[in-house]
N, C-alpha and C positions, 0 to 999 in steps of 0.2 A: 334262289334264296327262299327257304323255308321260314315267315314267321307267324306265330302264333298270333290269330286275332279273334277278338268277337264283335259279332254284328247283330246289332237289332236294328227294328224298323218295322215294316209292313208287309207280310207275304201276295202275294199278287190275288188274291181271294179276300184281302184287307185286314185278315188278322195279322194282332201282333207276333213277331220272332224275336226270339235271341239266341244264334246259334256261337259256338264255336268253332271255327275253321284254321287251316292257314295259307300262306299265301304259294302260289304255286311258280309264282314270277313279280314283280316289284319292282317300278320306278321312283323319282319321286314324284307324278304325277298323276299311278293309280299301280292297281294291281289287278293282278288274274289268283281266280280264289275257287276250288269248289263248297255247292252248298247244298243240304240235304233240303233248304227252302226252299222252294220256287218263286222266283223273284220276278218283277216284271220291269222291262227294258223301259228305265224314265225313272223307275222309283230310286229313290234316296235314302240310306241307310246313316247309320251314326257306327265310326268305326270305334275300335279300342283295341290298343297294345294289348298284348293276353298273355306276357313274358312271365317276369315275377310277378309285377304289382303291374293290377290293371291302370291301363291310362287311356283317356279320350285323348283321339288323336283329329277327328274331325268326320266330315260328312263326307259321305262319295255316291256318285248318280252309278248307276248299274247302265252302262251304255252296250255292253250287246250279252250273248247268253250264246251257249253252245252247248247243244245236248246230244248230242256224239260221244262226248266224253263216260262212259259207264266204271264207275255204277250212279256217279252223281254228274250233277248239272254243272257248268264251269262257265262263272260270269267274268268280264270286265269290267271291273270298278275303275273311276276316274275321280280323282279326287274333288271336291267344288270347295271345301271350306276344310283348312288346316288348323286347328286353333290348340293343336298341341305338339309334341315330339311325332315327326315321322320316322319313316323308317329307313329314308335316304333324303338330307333336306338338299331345300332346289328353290 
């Protein structure tokens, strides 16, 4: 299941990002995303629907990263705080 998201937060060098992605796989308890950021495993982003109308959907920890993946980085998001519409509720 392919859906549009954006993430902002802190790239692992501690600037801020807000990229655009989508998801490449999707529970209701996180997703697998690539991202042209480089993130670091612990950090916490703030997610958002990116469909028609953007919506906060909540926070998710970046719990592993795989860089195998070319041409981008492909992390595992987990969700910690849902405080809006997901994208499978659970």
């Amino acid at each position: 299941m392919r859906i549009p998201l954006k993430l902002r937060g802190t790239d692992d060098a501690g600037k801020a990002f807000e990229e655009l992605t989508v998801t490449e796989n999707v529970s209701a308890g996180g997703f697998l995303s690539p991202c042209k950021t480089s993130l670091a495993t612990g950090s916490v982003v703030e997610v958002f629907l990116a469909s028609v109308a953007e919506r906060f959907a909540g926070r998710a920890l970046v719990v592993r990263k795989d860089t195998s993946a070319a041409p981008l980085d492909r992390y595992g998001f987990q969700l910690q705080e849902k405080t809006g519409e997901w994208v499978l509720q659970g």
